[in-house]
C-alpha positions, 0 to 999 in steps of 0.5 A, a space after each residue: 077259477 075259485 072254489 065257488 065258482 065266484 070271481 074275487 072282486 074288492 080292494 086288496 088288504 095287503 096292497 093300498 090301493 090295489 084292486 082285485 077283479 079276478 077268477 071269473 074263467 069263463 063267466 068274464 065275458 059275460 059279466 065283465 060289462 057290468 062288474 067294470 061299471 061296479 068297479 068304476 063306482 068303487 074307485 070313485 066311492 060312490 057304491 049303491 047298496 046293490 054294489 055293496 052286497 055284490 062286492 060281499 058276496 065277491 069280497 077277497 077276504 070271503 071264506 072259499 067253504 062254498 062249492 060251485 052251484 052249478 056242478 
Protein backbone atom coordinates (compact mmCIF):
# COMPACT_ATOMS: atom_id res chain seq x y z
CA UNK A 1 0.00 0.00 0.00
CA UNK A 2 1.31 3.57 -0.89
CA UNK A 3 1.57 6.29 1.59
CA UNK A 4 -1.66 7.95 0.12
CA UNK A 5 -3.48 5.05 -0.12
CA UNK A 6 -3.34 5.40 -4.25
CA UNK A 7 -2.61 2.47 -6.29
CA UNK A 8 0.78 3.49 -8.67
CA UNK A 9 -0.42 2.95 -12.18
CA UNK A 10 1.42 4.58 -15.47
CA UNK A 11 4.84 3.47 -17.57
CA UNK A 12 7.64 2.85 -16.01
CA UNK A 13 10.67 5.57 -16.28
CA UNK A 14 13.58 3.16 -15.60
CA UNK A 15 11.99 0.49 -17.83
CA UNK A 16 10.95 0.91 -21.96
CA UNK A 17 8.11 -0.72 -22.06
CA UNK A 18 6.99 -1.59 -18.72
CA UNK A 19 3.95 -0.61 -16.88
CA UNK A 20 3.22 -0.11 -13.33
CA UNK A 21 -0.40 -1.21 -11.94
CA UNK A 22 0.28 -1.85 -8.58
CA UNK A 23 -0.50 -1.13 -4.53
CA UNK A 24 -3.82 -0.96 -4.70
CA UNK A 25 -4.24 -3.61 -1.34
CA UNK A 26 -7.48 -4.01 -0.91
CA UNK A 27 -8.95 -1.31 -2.91
CA UNK A 28 -8.06 -4.07 -6.11
CA UNK A 29 -11.02 -5.94 -6.36
CA UNK A 30 -12.87 -3.07 -6.73
CA UNK A 31 -11.53 -1.15 -8.98
CA UNK A 32 -9.36 -3.61 -11.06
CA UNK A 33 -12.26 -3.86 -13.77
CA UNK A 34 -11.99 -0.49 -14.56
CA UNK A 35 -8.28 0.42 -14.13
CA UNK A 36 -7.65 -2.75 -16.70
CA UNK A 37 -10.00 -1.06 -19.55
CA UNK A 38 -7.41 2.34 -18.61
CA UNK A 39 -4.80 0.11 -19.00
CA UNK A 40 -5.97 -1.38 -22.18
CA UNK A 41 -6.40 2.37 -23.47
CA UNK A 42 -2.89 3.25 -22.64
CA UNK A 43 -0.96 0.36 -24.23
CA UNK A 44 -2.83 0.94 -27.39
CA UNK A 45 -2.47 5.02 -26.91
CA UNK A 46 -5.86 5.93 -27.10
CA UNK A 47 -6.23 7.46 -23.49
CA UNK A 48 -9.39 9.88 -23.10
CA UNK A 49 -8.82 12.98 -21.05
CA UNK A 50 -10.66 11.15 -17.97
CA UNK A 51 -7.84 8.39 -18.47
CA UNK A 52 -5.30 10.94 -18.57
CA UNK A 53 -6.26 12.80 -15.34
CA UNK A 54 -6.79 9.42 -13.56
CA UNK A 55 -3.47 8.04 -14.66
CA UNK A 56 -1.80 11.91 -12.98
CA UNK A 57 -3.25 11.30 -10.30
CA UNK A 58 -1.82 7.32 -10.29
CA UNK A 59 1.38 8.47 -12.06
CA UNK A 60 4.60 6.40 -10.65
CA UNK A 61 6.62 9.69 -10.78
CA UNK A 62 3.72 11.43 -8.08
CA UNK A 63 5.34 12.62 -4.79
CA UNK A 64 3.98 10.23 -2.06
CA UNK A 65 3.46 13.77 0.51
CA UNK A 66 -0.31 12.81 0.84
CA UNK A 67 -1.61 10.59 3.62
CA UNK A 68 -4.68 8.15 2.97
CA UNK A 69 -7.99 9.99 3.06
CA UNK A 70 -9.67 7.64 4.53
CA UNK A 71 -7.54 7.33 8.14
Amino acid sequence: MTPDASPIVGWAEEVEGYIHAVGMCGQGFMIGPGLAHVLTRLVIDELTDEDREVLERFSPSREFAGMEQLK
